[in-house]
N, CA, C and O atoms as a GROMACS GRO file, in nm:
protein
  424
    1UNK      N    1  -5.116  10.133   6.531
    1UNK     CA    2  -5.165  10.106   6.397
    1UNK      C    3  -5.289  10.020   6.406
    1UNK      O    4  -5.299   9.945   6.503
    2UNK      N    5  -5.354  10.022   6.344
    2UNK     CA    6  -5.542   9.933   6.303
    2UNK      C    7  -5.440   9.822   6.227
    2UNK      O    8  -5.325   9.831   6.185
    3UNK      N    9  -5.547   9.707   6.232
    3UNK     CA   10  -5.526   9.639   6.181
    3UNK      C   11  -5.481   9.607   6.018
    3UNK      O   12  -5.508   9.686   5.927
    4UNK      N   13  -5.414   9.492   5.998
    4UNK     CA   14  -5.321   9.534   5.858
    4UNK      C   15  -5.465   9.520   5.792
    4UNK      O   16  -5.556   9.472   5.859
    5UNK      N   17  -5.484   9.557   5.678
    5UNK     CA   18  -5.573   9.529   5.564
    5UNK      C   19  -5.493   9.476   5.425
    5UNK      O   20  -5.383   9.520   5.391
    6UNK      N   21  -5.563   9.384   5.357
    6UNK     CA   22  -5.488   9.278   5.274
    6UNK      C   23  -5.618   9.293   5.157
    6UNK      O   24  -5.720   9.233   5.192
    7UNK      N   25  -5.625   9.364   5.027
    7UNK     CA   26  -5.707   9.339   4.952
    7UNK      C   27  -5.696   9.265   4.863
    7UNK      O   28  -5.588   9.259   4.804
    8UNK      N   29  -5.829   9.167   4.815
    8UNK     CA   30  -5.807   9.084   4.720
    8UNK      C   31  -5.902   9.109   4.575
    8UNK      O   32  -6.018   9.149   4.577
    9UNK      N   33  -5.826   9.077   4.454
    9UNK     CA   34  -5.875   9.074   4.316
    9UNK      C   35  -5.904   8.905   4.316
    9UNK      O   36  -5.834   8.811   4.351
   10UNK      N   37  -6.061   8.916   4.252
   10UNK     CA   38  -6.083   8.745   4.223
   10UNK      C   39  -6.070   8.728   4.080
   10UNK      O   40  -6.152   8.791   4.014
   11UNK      N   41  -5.991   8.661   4.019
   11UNK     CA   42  -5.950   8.639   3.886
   11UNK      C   43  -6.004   8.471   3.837
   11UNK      O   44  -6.003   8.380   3.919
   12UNK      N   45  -6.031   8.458   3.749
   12UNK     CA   46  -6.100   8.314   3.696
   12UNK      C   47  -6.032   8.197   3.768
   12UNK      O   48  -6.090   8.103   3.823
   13UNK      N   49  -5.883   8.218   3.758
   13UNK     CA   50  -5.798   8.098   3.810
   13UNK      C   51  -5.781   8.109   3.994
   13UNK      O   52  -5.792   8.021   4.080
   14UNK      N   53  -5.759   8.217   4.001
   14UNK     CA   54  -5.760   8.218   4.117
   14UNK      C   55  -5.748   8.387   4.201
   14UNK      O   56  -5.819   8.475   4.151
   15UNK      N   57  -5.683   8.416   4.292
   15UNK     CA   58  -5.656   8.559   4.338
   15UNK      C   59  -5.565   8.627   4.344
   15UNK      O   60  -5.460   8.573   4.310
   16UNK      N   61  -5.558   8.745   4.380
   16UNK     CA   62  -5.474   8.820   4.370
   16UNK      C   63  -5.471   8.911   4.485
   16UNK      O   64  -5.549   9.007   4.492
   17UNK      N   65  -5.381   8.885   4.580
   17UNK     CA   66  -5.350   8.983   4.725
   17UNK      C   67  -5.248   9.082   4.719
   17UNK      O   68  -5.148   9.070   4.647
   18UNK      N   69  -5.267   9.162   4.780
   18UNK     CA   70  -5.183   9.289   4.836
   18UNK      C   71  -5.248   9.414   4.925
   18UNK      O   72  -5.366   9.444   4.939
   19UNK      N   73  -5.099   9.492   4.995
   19UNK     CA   74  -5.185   9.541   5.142
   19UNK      C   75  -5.256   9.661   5.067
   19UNK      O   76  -5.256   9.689   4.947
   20UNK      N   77  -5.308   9.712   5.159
   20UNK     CA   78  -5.444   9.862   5.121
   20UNK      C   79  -5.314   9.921   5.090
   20UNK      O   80  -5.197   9.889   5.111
   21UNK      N   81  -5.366  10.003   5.042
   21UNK     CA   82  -5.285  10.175   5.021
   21UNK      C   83  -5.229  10.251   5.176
   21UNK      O   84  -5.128  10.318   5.200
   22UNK      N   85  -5.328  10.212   5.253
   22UNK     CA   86  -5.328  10.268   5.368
   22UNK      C   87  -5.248  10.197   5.470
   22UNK      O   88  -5.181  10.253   5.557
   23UNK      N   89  -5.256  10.104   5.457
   23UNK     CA   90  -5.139   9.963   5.533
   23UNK      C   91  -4.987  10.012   5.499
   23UNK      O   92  -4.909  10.064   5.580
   24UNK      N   93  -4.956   9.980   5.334
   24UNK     CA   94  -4.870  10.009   5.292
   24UNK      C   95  -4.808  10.113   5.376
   24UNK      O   96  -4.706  10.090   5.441
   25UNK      N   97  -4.882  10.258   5.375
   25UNK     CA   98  -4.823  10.377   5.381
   25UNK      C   99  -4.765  10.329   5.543
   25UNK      O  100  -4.645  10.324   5.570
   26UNK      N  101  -4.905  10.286   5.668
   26UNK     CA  102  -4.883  10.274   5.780
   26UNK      C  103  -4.704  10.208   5.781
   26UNK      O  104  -4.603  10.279   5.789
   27UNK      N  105  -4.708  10.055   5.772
   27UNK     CA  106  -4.615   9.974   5.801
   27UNK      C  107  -4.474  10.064   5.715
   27UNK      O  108  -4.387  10.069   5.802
   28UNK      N  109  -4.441  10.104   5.639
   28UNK     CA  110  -4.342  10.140   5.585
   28UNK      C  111  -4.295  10.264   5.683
   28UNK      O  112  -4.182  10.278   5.729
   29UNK      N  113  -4.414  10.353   5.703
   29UNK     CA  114  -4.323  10.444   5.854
   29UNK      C  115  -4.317  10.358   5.954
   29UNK      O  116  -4.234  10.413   6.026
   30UNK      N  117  -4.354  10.249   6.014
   30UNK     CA  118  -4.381  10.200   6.130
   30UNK      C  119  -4.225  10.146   6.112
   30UNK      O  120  -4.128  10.202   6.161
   31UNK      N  121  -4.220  10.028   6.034
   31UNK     CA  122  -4.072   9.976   6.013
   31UNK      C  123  -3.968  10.003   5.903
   31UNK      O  124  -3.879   9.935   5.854
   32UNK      N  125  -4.006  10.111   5.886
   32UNK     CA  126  -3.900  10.167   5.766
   32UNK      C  127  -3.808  10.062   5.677
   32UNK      O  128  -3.694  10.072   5.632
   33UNK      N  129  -3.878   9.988   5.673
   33UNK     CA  130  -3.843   9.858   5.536
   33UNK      C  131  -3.902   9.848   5.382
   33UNK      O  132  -3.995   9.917   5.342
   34UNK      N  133  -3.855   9.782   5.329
   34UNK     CA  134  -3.925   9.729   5.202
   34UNK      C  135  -4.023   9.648   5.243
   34UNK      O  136  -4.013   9.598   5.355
   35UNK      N  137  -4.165   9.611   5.142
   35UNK     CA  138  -4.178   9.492   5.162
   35UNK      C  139  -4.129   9.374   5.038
   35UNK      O  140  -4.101   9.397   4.920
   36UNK      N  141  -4.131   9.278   5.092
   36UNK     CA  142  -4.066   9.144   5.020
   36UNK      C  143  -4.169   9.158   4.859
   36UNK      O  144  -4.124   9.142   4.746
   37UNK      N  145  -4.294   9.185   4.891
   37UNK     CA  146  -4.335   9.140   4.775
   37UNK      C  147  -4.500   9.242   4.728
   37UNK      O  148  -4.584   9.258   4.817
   38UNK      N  149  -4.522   9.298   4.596
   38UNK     CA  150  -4.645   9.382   4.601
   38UNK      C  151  -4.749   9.299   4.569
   38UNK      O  152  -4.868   9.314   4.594
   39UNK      N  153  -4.695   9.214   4.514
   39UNK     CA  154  -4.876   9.110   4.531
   39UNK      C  155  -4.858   8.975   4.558
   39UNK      O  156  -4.741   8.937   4.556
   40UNK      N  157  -4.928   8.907   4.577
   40UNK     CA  158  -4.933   8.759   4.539
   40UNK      C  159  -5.086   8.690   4.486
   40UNK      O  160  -5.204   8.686   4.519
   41UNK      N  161  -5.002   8.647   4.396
   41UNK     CA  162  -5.097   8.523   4.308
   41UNK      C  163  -5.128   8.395   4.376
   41UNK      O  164  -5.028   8.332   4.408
   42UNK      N  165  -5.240   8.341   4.406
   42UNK     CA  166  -5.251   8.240   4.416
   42UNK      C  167  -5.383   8.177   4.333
   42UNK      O  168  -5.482   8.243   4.300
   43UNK      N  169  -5.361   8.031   4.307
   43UNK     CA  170  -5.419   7.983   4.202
   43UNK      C  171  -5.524   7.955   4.329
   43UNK      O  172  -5.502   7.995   4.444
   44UNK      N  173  -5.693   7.845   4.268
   44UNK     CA  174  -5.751   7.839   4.348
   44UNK      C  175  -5.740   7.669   4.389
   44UNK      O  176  -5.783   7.607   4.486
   45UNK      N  177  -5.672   7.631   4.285
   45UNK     CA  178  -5.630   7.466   4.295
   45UNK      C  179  -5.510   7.429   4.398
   45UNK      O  180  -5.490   7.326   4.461
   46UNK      N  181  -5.453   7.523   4.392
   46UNK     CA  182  -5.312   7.558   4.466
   46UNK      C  183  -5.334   7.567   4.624
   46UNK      O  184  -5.288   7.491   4.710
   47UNK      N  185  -5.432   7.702   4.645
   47UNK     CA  186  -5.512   7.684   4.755
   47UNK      C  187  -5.573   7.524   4.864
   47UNK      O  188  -5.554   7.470   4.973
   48UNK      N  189  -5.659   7.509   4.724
   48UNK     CA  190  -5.715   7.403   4.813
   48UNK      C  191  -5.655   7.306   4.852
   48UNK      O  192  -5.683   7.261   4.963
   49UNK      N  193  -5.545   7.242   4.765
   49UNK     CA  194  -5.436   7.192   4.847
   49UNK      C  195  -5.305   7.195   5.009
   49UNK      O  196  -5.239   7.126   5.086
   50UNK      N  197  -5.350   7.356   4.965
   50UNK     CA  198  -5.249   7.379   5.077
   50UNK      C  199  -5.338   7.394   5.172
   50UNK      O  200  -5.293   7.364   5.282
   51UNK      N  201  -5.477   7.438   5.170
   51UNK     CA  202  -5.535   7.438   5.325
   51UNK      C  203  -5.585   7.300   5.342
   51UNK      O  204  -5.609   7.266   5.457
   52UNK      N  205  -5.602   7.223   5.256
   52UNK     CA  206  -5.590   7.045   5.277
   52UNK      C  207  -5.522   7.041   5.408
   52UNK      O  208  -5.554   7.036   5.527
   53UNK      N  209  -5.401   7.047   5.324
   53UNK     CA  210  -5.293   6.993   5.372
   53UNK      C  211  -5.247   7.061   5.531
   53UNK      O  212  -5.216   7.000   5.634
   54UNK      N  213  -5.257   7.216   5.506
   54UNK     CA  214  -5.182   7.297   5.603
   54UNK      C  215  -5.286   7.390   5.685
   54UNK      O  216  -5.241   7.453   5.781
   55UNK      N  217  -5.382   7.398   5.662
   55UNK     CA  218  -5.504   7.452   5.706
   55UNK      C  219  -5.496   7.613   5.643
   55UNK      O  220  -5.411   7.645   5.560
   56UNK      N  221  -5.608   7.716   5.701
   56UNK     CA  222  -5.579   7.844   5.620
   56UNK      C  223  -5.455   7.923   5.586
   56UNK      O  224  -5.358   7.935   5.661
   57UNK      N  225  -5.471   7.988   5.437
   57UNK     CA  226  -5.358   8.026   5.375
   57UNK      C  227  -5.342   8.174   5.431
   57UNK      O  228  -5.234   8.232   5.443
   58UNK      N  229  -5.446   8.216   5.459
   58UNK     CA  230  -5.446   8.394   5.508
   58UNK      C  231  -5.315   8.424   5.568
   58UNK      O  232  -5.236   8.491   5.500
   59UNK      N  233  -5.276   8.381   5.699
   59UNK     CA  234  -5.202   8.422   5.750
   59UNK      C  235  -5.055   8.430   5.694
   59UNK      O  236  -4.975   8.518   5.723
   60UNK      N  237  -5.028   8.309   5.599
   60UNK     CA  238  -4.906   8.321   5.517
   60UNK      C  239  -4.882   8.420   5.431
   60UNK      O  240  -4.779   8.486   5.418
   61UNK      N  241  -5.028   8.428   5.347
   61UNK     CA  242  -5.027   8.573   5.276
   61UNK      C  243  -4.969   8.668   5.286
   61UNK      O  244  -4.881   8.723   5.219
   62UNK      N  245  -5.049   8.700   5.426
   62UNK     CA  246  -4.997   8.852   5.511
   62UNK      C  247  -4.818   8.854   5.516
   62UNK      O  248  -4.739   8.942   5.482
   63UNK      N  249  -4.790   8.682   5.589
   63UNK     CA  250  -4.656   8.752   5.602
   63UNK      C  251  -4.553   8.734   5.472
   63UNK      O  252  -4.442   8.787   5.475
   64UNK      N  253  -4.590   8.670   5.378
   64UNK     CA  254  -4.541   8.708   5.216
   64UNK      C  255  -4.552   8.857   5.214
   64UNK      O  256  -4.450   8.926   5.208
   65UNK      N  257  -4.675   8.911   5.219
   65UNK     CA  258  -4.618   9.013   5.157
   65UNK      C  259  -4.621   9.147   5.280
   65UNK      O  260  -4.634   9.260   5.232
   66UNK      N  261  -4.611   9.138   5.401
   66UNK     CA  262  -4.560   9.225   5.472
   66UNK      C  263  -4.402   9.226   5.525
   66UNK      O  264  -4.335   9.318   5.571
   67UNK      N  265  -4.372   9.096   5.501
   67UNK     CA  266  -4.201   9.017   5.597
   67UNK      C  267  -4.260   8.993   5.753
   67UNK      O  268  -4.190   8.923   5.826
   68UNK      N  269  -4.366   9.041   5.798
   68UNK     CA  270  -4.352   9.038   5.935
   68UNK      C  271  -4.370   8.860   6.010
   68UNK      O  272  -4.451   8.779   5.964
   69UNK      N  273  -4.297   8.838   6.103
   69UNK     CA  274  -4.385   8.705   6.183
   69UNK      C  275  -4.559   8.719   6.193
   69UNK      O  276  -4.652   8.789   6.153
   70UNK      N  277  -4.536   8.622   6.262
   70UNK     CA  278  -4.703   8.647   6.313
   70UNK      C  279  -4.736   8.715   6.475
   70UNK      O  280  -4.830   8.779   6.522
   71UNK      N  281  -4.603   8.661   6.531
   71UNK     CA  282  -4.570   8.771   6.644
   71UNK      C  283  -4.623   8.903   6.621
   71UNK      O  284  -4.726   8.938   6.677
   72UNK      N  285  -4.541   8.998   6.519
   72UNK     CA  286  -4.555   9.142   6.456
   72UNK      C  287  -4.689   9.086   6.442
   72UNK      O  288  -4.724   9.055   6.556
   73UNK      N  289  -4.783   9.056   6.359
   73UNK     CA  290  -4.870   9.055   6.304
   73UNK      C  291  -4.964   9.084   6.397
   73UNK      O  292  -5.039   9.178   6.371
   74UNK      N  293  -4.980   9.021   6.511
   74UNK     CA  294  -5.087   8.983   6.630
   74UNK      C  295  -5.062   9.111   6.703
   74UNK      O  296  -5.156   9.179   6.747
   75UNK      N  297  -4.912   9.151   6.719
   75UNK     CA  298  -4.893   9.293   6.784
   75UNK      C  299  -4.948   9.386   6.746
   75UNK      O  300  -4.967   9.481   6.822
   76UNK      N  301  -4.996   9.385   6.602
   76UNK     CA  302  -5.010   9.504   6.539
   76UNK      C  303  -5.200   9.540   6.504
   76UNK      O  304  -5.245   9.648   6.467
   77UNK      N  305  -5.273   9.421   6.527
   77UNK     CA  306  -5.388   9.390   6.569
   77UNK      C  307  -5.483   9.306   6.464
   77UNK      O  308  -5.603   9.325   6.447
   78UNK      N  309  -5.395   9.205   6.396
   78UNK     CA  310  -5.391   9.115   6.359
   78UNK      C  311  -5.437   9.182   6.199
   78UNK      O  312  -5.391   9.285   6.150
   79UNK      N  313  -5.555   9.075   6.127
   79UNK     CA  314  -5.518   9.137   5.978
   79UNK      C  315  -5.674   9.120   5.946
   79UNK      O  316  -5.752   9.089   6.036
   80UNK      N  317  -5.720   9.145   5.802
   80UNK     CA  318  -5.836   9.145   5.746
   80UNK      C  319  -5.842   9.118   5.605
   80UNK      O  320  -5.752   9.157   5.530
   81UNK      N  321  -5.966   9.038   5.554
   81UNK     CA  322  -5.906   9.003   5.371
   81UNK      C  323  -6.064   9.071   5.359
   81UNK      O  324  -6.174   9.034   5.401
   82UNK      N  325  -6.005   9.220   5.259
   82UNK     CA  326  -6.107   9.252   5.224
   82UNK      C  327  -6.145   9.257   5.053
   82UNK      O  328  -6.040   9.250   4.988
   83UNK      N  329  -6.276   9.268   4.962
   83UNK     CA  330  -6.298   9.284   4.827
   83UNK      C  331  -6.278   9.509   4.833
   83UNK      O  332  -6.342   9.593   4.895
   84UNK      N  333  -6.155   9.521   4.734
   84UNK     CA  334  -6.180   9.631   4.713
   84UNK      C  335  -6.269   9.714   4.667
   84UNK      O  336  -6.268   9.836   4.685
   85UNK      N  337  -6.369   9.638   4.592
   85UNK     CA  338  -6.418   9.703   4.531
   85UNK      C  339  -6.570   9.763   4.600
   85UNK      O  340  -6.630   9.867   4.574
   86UNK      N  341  -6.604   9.651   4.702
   86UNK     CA  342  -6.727   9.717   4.790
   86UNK      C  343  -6.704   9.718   4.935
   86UNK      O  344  -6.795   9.744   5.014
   87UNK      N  345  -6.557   9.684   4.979
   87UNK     CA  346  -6.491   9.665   5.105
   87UNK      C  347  -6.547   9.566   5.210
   87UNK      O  348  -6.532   9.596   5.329
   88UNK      N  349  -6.612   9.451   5.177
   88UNK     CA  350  -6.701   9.324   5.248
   88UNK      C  351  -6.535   9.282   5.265
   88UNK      O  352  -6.444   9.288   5.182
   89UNK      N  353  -6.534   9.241   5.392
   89UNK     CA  354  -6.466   9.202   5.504
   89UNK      C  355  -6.469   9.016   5.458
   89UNK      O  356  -6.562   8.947   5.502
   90UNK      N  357  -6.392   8.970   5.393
   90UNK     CA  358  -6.393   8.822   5.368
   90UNK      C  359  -6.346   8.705   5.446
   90UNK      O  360  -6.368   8.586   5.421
   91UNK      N  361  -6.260   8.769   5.568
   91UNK     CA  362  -6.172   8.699   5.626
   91UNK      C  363  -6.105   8.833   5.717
   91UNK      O  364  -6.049   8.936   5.679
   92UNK      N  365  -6.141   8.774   5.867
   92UNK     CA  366  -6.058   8.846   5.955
   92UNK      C  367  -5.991   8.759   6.036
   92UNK      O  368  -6.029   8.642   6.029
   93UNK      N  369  -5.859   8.797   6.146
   93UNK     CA  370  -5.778   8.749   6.224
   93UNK      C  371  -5.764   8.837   6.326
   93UNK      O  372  -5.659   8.897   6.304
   94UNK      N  373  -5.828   8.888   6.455
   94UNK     CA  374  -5.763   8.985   6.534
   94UNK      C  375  -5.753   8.903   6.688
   94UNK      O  376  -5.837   8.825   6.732
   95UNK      N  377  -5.605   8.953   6.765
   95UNK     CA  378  -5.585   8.900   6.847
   95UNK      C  379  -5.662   8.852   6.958
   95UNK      O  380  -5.772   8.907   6.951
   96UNK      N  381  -5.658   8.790   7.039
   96UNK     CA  382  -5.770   8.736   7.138
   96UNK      C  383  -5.918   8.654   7.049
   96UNK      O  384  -6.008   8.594   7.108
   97UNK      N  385  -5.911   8.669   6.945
   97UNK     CA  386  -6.012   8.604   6.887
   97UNK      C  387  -5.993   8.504   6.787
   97UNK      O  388  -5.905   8.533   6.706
   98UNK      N  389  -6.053   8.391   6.770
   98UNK     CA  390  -6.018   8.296   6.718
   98UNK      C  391  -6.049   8.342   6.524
   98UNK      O  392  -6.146   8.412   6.496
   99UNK      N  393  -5.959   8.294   6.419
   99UNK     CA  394  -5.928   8.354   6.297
   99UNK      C  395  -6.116   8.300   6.232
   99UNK      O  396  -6.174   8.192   6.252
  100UNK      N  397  -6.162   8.412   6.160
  100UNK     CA  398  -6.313   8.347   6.138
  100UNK      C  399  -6.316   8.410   5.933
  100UNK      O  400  -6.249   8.506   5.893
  101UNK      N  401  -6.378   8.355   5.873
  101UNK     CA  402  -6.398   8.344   5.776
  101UNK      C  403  -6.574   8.459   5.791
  101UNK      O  404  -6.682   8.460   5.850
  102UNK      N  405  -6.504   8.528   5.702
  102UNK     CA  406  -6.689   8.606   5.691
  102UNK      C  407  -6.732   8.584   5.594
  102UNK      O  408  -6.854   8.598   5.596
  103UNK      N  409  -6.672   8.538   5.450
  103UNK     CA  410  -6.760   8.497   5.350
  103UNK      C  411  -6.652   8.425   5.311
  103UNK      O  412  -6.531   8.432   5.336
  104UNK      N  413  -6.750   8.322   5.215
  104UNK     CA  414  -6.632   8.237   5.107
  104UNK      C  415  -6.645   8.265   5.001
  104UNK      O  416  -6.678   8.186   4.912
  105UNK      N  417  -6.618   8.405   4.984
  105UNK     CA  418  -6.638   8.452   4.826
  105UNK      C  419  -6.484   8.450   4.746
  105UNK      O  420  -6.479   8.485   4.628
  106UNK      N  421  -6.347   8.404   4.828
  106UNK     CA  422  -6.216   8.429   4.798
  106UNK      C  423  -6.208   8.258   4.792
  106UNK      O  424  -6.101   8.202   4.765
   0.00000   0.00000   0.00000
């Protein structure tokens, strides 16, 4: 499988995540599960607290709403936060490479 893809809606308060269409379809034959959750909300106040506090939120995202560890995650060739609407790459994670921010538009 390619890496997971995680698209985001930017909403006034804050965002809105969930996997591609194409993720979805992948991981559901891959592990024939549900996932836990089809989107998540996060505020942008909410955010900045928690990467205060806990450093980036990306990776929690992913495993909200895939169930997987980060084990699975890294196995699978790590993840990507993209804008659906023109597909700019906002945030990637792939294994052997350290997690890099491509824009701070999220």
């Amino acid at each position: 499988m390619s890496q997971i893809v995680v698209e985001v809606g930017k909403q006034a308060d804050g965002a809105t995540f969930q996997l591609s269409p194409q993720t979805r379809v992948s991981l559901a034959s891959q592990t024939g599960r549900q996932f836990p959750a089809s989107s998540v909300f996060v505020s942008y106040e909410i955010r900045r607290g928690f990467e205060k506090a806990q450093g980036p939120l990306w990776g929690h995202i992913v495993a909200l709403l895939t169930g997987l560890s980060d084990d699975q995650i890294h196995k699978m060739g790590g993840f990507s936060v993209v804008s659906p609407t023109d597909n700019e790459i906002l945030f990637e994670h792939t294994p052997g490479m350290n997690a890099r921010a491509i824009s701070s538009a999220v």
